[in-house]
C-alpha positions, -999 to 999 in steps of 0.1 A, spaced: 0 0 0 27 23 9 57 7 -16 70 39 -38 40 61 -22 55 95 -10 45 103 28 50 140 39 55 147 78 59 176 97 76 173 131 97 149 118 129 149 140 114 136 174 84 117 188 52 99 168 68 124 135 99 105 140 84 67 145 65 73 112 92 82 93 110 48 103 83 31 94 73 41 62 107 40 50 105 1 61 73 -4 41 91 13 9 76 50 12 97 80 -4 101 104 24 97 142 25 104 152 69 102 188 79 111 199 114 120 233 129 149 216 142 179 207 119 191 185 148 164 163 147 156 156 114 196 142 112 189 120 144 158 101 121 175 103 92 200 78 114 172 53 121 165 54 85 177 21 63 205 36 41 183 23 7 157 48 20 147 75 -6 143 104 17 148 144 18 144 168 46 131 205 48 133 233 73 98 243 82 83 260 105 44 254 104 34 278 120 43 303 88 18 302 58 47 309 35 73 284 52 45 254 47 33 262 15 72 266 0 74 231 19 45 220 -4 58 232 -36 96 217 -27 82 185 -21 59 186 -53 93 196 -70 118 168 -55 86 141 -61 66 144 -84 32 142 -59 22 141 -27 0 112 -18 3 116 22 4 150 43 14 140 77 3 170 97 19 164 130 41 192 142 30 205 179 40 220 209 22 225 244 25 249 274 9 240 311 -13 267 321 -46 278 336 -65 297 317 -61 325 344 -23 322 341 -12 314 307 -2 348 287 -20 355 249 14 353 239 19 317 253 -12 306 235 -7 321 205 26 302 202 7 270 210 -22 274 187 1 288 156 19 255 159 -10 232 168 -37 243 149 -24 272 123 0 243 111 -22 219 105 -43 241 87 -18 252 62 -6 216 60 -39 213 49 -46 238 26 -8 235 7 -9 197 1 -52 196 -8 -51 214 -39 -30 190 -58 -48 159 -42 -80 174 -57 -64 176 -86 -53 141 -89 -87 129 -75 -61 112 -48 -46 114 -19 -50 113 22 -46 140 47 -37 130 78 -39 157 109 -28 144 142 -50 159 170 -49 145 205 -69 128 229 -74 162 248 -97 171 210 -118 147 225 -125 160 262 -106 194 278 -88 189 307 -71 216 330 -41 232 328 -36 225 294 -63 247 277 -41 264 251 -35 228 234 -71 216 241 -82 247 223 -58 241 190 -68 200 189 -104 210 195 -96 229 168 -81 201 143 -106 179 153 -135 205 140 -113 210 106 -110 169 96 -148 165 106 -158 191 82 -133 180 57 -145 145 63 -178 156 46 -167 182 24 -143 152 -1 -165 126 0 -163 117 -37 -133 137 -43 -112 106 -39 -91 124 -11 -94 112 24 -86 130 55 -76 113 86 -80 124 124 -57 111 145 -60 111 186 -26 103 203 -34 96 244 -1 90 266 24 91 243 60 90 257 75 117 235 98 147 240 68 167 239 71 175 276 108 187 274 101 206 239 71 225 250 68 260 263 74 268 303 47 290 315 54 326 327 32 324 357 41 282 364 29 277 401 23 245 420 -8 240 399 9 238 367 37 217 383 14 190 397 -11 188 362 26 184 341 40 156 368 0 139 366 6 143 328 38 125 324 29 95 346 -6 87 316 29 92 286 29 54 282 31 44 254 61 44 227 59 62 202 66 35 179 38 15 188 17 45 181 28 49 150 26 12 140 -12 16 153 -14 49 130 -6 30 93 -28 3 108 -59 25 106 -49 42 77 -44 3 62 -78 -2 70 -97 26 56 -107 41 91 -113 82 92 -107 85 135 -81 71 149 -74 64 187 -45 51 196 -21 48 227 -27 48 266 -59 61 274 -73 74 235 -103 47 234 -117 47 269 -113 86 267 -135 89 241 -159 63 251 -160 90 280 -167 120 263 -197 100 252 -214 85 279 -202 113 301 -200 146 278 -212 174 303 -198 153 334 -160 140 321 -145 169 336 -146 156 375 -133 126 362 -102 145 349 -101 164 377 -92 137 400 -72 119 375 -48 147 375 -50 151 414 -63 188 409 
């Protein structure tokens, strides 16, 4: 499915990004990685087998003009695009009360902005080509909020409501789009994410309750990833937590937020 396919990923040089890229380079994919981070993208190009046919890019997504250059580079060194990897992200632990608008801004420009221009650079050409699959990673807090976190909940709120709507709006295009919800992931995320201005005991404890739920390597996520998109499936949960999380926000959609309360001891 994947042999000679080109795969696109943003956040390439660390994480779920990172797993992917291994991966698909084992199942015979043509690589295009971006990263913000020059340092990164050489560490997985490391991992890679040396037969893999692979380039990296500079990006960062949360600039229009650096994603859609991204875009046109890759349609240059490839020939086509057949899957946008929107993955890049960043967090910050903060209450609402004491997170800055500069502090969310930065979140939400990665997290959301990015995902969004991944979106709109790479669709045009699928549309085109009647082909193709969008993949935007969101999270399992796009499935319930949680506190102390709400600049991220906003921005994969946020991707979740753009792959829903694109969901409907290419049916019959032939271009699929993807929504992916990572839960306990043991990335770098954690050590790679913003400090907050105003960090007090509260952000302290909800960051020490979040790492203890980052289970789950990020190569099995990624293995459970190109599973789903194997099998055809639009919503994807995957890692610690992601399913019964969303069976919550279900059964539970106005009352989920005492139980997240006392899972993060706040």
């Amino acid at each position: 499915m994947f042999e000679k396919k080109v795969v696109a990923i943003t956040g390439a040089g660390s994480g779920i990004g990172q797993a992917l890229a291994v991966q698909f380079a084992g199942l015979g994919a043509r690589l295009a990685l971006s990263d913000i981070n020059q340092r990164g993208l050489d560490e997985t190009l490391s991992l890679l087998p040396k037969h893999a046919d692979v380039r990296t890019y500079i990006v960062d997504v949360s600039l229009r003009q650096s994603v859609f250059d991204y875009a046109d580079s890759v349609g240059r060194d490839f020939g086509f695009t057949h899957y946008v990897i929107n993955n890049a992200g960043t967090s910050v632990i903060a209450s609402f009360q004491n997170v800055t608008l500069e502090e969310m801004h930065k979140v939400i420009d990665i997290n959301l902005w990015g995902v969004i221009h991944g979106s709109k650079a790479f669709l045009p050409r699928m549309l085109e080509r009647r082909e193709g699959c969008i993949v935007n990673v969101s999270s399992v807090f796009g499935l319930v909020a949680t506190p102390g976190s709400v600049a991220y909940t906003i921005s994969k709120f946020g991707v979740r409501g753009l792959t829903e709507t694109l969901w409907q709006e290419l049916e019959g295009t032939g271009v699929r789009a993807v929504l992916v919800h990572p839960g306990g992931i043991n990335t770098n995320i954690s050590k790679n994410s913003l400090h907050a201005r105003a960090e007090g005991n509260f952000e302290r404890r909800v960051a020490e309750a979040n790492l203890r739920q980052m289970t789950t390597p990020p190569a099995d996520c990624a293995r459970e990833i190109i599973a789903g998109l194997t099998t055809g499936k639009k919503r994807l949960l995957v890692g610690n937590g992601a399913k019964t999380l969303h069976l919550m926000s279900r059964l539970m959609p106005d009352g989920y937020g005492a139980v997240m309360k006392k899972k993060l001891g706040v």
